[in-house]
C-alpha positions in Angstrom: 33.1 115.6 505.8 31.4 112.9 507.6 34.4 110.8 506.7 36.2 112.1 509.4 33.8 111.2 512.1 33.7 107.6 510.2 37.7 108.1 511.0 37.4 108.8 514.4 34.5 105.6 515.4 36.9 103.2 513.3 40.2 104.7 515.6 38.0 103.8 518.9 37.3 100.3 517.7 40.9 99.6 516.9 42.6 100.5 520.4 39.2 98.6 521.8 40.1 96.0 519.7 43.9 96.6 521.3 42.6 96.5 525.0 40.7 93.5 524.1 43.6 91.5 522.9 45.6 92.3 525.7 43.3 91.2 528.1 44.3 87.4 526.9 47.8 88.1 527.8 48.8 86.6 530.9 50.8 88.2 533.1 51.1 86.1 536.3 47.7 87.5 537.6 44.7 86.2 537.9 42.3 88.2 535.6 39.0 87.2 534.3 39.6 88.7 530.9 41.8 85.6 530.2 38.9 83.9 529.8 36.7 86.1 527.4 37.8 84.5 524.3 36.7 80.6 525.9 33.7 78.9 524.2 31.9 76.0 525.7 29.9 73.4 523.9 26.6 73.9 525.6 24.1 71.6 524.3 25.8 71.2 521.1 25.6 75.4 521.1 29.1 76.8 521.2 28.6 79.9 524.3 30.9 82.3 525.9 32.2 80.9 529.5 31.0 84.1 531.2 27.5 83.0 529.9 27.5 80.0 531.7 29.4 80.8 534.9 30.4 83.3 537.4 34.4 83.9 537.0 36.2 85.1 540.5 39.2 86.1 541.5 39.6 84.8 545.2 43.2 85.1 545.3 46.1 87.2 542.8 46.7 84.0 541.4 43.5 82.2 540.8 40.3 82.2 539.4 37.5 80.3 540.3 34.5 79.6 537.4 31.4 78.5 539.2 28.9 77.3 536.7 24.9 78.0 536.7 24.2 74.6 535.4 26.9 71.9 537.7 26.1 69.2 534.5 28.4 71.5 532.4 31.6 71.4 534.4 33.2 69.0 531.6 32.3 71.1 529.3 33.6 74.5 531.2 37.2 72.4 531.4 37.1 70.8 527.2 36.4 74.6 526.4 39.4 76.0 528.5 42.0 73.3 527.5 40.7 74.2 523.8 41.2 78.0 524.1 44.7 76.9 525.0 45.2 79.6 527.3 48.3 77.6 528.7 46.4 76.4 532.0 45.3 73.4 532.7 41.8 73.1 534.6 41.1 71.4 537.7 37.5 70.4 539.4 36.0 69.8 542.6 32.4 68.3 541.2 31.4 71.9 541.8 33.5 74.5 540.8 36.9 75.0 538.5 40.2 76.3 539.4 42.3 77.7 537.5 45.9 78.5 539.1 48.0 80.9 536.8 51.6 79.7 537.5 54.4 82.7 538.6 55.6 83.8 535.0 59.8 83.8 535.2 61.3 86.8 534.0 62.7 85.2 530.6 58.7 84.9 529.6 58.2 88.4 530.9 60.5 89.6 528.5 58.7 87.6 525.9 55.6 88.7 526.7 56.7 92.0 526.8 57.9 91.6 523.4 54.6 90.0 522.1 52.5 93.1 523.4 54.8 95.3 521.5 54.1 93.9 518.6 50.2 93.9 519.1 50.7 97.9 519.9 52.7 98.2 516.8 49.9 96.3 514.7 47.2 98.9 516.2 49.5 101.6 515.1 50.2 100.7 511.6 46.4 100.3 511.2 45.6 103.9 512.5 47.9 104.9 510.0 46.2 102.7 507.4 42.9 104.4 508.1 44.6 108.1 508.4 45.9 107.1 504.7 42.2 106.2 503.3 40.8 108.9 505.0 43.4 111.3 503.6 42.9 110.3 500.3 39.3 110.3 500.3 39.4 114.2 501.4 41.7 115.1 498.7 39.4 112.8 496.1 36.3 115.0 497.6 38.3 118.0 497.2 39.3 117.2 493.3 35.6 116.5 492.9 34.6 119.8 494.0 32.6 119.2 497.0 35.3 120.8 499.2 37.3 124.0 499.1 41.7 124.0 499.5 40.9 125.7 503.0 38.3 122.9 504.4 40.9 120.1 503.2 43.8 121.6 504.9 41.6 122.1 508.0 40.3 118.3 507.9 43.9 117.3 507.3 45.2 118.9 510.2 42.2 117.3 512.3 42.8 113.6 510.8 46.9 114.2 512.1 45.4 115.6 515.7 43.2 112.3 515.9 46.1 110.3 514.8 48.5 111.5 516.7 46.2 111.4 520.0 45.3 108.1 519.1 48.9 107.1 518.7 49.7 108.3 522.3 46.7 106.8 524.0 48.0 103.3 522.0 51.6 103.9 523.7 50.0 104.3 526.6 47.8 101.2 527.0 51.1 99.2 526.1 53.3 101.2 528.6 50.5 100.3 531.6 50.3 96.5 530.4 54.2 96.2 530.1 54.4 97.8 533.7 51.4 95.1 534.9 53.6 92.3 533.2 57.0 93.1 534.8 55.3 92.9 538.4 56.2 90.5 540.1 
């Protein structure tokens, strides 16, 4: 039975996994998040931006990455044009800007459409996992190590987990498709 628990940890990981990817999406706001995925060559260590700089949001439409050490400002600004997030840089000697450009309503649309696709993905792999764990059950219960009435029971709680998994996946991609079409 301690397959079901395995069931419901590897169901968390996949809509984190969801929230995470979505977070790169841009949607005409400044959001620090755009930025998680950015590595910097940091004396010849690749390092996650946030670990060398403080990211702000001083206006909706721009964030501002002030490094600890000022010496790795090229580096910040080779690291962000590599991520190819779709922005390009700009410095002052002390800080960089980053100015996320007004998204027109044809690359909403798009957008919308590529998030759509990433909640799809997320669902077909909670299905994936409901499969494997439902075979697994019915495998244990062939075996002998549980009864008909314990693997109907952990059947119906694998499709309860699924399908409030499935609903809390439709609703991250409902609030991230109402965050994209604001204008």
């Amino acid at each position: 039975m301690h397959d079901v628990t395995e069931f419901a940890t590897k169901m968390e990981k996949t809509k984190a996994v969801l929230k995470e990817d979505l977070n790169t999406v841009r949607a005409g706001r400044a959001n620090p998040a755009l930025l998680d995925k950015v590595m910097v060559m940091y004396y010849g260590v690749p390092s996650p931006l946030r670990n060398l700089a403080n990211i702000s949001v001083p206006d909706p439409r721009t964030l501002l990455i002030s490094p600890f050490d000022p010496k790795s400002i090229s580096e910040i600004e080779k690291g962000i044009n590599l991520a190819n997030i779709g922005i390009n840089p700009t410095n002052d000697g002390k800080v960089v800007r980053l100015v996320i450009p007004q998204v027109t309503e044809e690359r909403r649309k798009e957008l919308n459409k590529t998030v759509k696709k990433m909640g799809e993905d997320a669902k077909v792999a909670i299905r994936n996992l409901r499969r494997d764990i439902n075979d697994a059950l019915k495998k244990q219960e062939k075996d002998g190590e549980l009864t008909e009435d314990d693997l109907k029971k952990a059947l119906d709680d694998v499709q309860k987990k699924t399908d409030g998994c499935i609903k809390d996946i439709d609703d991250i991609i409902a609030k991230k498709e109402k965050e994209i079409m604001e204008v």
